[in-house]
N, C-alpha and C positions, 0 to 999 in steps of 0.2 A: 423719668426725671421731670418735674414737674419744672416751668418754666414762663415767663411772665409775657402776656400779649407785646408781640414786637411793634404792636400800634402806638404805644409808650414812647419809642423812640425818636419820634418826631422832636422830644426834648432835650436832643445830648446837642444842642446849638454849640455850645464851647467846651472849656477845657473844664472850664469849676462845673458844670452841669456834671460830666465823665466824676469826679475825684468826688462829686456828693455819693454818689451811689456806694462808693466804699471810708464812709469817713468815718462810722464806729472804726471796722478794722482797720484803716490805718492811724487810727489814737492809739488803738492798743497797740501798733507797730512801733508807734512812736515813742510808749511809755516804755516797748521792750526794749527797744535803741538806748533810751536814757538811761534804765537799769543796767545795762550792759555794759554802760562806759564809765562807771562805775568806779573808779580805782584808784588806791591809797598813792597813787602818783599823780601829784597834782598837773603834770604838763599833758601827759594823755589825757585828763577830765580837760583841762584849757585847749590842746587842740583841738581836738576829737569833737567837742561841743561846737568849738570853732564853724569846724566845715559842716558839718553836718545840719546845726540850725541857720547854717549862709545861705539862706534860701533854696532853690535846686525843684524841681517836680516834683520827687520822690516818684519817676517814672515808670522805672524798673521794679519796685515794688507795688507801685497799682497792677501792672501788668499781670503779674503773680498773684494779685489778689479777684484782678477783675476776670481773668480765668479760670481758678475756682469757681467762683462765683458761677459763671455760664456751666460749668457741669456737676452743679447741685449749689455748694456751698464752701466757705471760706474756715478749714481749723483751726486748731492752734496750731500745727506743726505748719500748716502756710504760713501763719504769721509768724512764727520763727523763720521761716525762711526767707520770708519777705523782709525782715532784719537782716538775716544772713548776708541776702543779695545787697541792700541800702550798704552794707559794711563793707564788704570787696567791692563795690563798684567808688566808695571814699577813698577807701587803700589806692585805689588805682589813680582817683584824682590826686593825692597826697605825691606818689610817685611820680604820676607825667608833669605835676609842678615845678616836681625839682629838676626832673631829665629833661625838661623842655626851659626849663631859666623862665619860668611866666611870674609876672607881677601880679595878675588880674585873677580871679576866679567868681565868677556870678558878682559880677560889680565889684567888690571886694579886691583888698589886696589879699595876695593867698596865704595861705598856712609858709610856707618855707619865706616868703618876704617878710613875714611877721617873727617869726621863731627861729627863721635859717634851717638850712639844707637838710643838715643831718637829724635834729628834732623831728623833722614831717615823713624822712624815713623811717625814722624807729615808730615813729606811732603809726606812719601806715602798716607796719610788718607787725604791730599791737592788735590791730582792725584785722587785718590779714588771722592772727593766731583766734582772735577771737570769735571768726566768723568762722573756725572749724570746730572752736569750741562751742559752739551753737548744735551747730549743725550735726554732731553725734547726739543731741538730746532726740533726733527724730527715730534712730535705733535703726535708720534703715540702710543700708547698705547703696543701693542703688540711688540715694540722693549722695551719696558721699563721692560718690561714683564719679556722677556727674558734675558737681561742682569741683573736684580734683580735676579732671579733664577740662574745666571752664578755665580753671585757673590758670592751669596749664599753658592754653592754646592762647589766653591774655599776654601771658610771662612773651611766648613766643612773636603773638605781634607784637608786641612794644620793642623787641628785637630786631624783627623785619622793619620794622619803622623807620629805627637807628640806622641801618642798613640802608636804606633808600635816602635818606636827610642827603643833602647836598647831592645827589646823581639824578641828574636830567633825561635821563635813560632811560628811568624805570618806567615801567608799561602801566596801562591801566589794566591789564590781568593782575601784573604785582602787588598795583596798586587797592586793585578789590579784594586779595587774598590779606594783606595787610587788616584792611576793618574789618571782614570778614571775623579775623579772629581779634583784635583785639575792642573792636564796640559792639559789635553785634551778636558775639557768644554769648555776652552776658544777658540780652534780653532774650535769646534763644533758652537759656539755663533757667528764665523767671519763668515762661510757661510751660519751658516744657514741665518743669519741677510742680506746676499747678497741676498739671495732669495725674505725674508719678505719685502725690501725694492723695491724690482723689481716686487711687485706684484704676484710671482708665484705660481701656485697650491703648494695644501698640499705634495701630493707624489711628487714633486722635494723639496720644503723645508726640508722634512724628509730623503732625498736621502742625501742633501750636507750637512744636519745636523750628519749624517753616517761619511759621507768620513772625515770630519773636527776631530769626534770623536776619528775615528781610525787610522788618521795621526797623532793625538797626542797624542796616546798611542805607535805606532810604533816610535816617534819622541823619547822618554821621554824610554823607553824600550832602543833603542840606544846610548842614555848619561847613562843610566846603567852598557852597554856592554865600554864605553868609557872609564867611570871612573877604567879600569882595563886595559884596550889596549891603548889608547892614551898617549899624552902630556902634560905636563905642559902647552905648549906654544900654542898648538893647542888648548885643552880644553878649556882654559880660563882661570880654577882655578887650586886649588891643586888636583890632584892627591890622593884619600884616601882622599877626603872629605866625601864624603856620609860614609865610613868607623868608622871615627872619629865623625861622629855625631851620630855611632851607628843605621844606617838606612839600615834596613834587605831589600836589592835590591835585584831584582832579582837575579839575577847572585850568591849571596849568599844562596837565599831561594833554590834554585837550587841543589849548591854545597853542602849544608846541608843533603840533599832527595838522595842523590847519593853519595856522599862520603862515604870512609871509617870511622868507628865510631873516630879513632884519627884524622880524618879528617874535620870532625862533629865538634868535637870537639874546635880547633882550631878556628873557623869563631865564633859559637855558644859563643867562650869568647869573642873573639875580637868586634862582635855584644855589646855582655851586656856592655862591659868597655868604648868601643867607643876607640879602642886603633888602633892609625894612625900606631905605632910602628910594631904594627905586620902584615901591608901591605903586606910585601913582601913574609908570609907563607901563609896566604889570599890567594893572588896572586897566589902560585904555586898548592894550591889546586883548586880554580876559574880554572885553567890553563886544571890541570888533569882530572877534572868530565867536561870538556867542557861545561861548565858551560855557558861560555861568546858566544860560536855557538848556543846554546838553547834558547840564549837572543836574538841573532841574529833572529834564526829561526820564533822565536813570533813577533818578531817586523816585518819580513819579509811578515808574514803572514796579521797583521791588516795591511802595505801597501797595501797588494792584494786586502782586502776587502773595504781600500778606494776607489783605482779605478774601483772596480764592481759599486761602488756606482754612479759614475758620468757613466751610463747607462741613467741614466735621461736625459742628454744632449745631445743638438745637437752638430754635428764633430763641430769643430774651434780648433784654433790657441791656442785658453784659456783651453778649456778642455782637450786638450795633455799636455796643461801648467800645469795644477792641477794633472794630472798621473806621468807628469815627479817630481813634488815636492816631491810626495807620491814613487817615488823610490832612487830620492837623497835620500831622508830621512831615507836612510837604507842606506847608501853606502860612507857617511860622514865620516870622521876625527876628526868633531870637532863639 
């Protein structure tokens, strides 16, 4: 497998350096996306367009695509897939907008503030049928496989999730089994799916199946730490959202284990009520137990073990590509 001097690398400095090296393939992702949402129902073309051109990475399908790439090259059936995945990972945003009551999405107001509730369900379960209706044009069984079990184990965290909202209890095991499955399968499904389509043995599939995993725990760990350091404008949304929806984050579970008992105390209300109001005592306790460095430091950590992961591969231009994402991905703003 031929493969490009890693002395190249020296250029992936940012995020637009990473996303040049795949911008044919993700136009034609992009033209597949637009073909695809396609339909004599004008509210799915209206939202669907919505979220989808509302800015966003298109992360999870680089990921898919700059993996390929590192073990030869990028097909059509990645690039169907790398639609597929862009498609169930909107579905999923359409859904946590309306289960979580959010106004915001990537600066924007979201699809269900703009359309209401039940519009951004029925189109996300559109995106949903449409990304399986993809996904049989590969013919292959064991991509179907896998994306039925991706979906699966999404459906099941966004449950767990539910489950945890208002209980100050929950553990950070819970708590990691939570993103586990519902942010980090997905970018587990993009490479690993890079693999299964490129043919490659088992120990590289289970390698990029790794690194996908523990980018999007380190990813998702990060918007943790964010939702207390960042911006409005940066974030996307509010600010003391996860707070208000009562959702024991890290950073909280944290500050709970190490705080002083009126310390404890404080997050442990504001958890049960889901009260936005009391952010800013939140905040100055998160602040004191270094709560948000702790979150740091985890996320830091599943980076390091993505990049042990891509050990499987040979040097290229792609596989400095996929180390360098796995350390943006700790060092973000937004």
């Amino acid at each position: 497998m031929a493969s490009q001097d890693s002395s190249n690398t020296s250029t992936l400095t940012d995020f637009n350096a990473i996303k040049n090296l795949t911008l044919a393939e993700t136009a034609a992702v992009d033209q597949l996306i637009l073909n695809e949402l396609s339909s004599d129902v004008v509210l799915i073309n209206q939202i669907g367009h919505y979220i989808i051109s509302n800015g966003g990475k298109r992360l999870r399908p680089m990921l898919l695509l700059l993996a390929a790439k590192a073990l030869g090259e990028a097909n059509d059936h990645h690039l169907v897939m790398a639609a597929v995945i862009e498609f169930i990972h909107t579905a999923t945003l359409l859904h946590d907008d309306v289960v979580d009551e959010s106004e915001l999405r990537r600066g924007q107001e979201s699809a269900n503030a703009v359309w209401g509730n039940a519009a951004s369900v029925l189109v996300g379960d559109y995106l949903y049928s449409s990304a399986f209706e993809m996904m049989v044009r590969t013919n292959n069984m064991r991509v179907m496989e896998i994306l039925s079990k991706t979906t699966t184990a999404i459906a099941e965290g966004e449950v767990l999730q539910l489950l945890n909202c208002n209980n100050p209890d929950t553990t950070e095991t819970k708590y990691l089994e939570v993103i586990a499955r519902k942010t980090a399968i997905l970018f587990s499904a993009a490479t690993r799916l890079a693999a299964v389509i490129s043919n490659a043995d088992n120990s590289t599939e289970e390698a990029l199946a790794a690194y996908g995993q523990h980018l999007g725990v380190a990813f998702q760990l990060i918007d943790d730490a964010l939702d207390y350091k960042s911006t409005t404008e940066d974030l996307g949304k509010n600010l003391g959202d996860d707070l208000a929806e009562g959702k024991p984050t890290l950073p909280l579970i944290y500050a709970i284990a190490n705080g002083t008992a009126d310390e404890a105390k404080i997050i442990i209300n504001a958890i049960k009520t889901g009260s936005r109001e009391a952010f800013n005592e939140v905040y100055t306790v998160v602040k004191n137990t270094k709560a948000i460095e702790y979150t740091e430091q985890c996320a830091q950590q599943q980076a390091q073990l993505a990049i042990t992961a891509l050990d499987c591969l040979p040097d290229s231009i792609y596989k400095e590509a996929l180390a360098q994402l796995a350390r943006f991905s700790v060092q973000r703003n937004s």
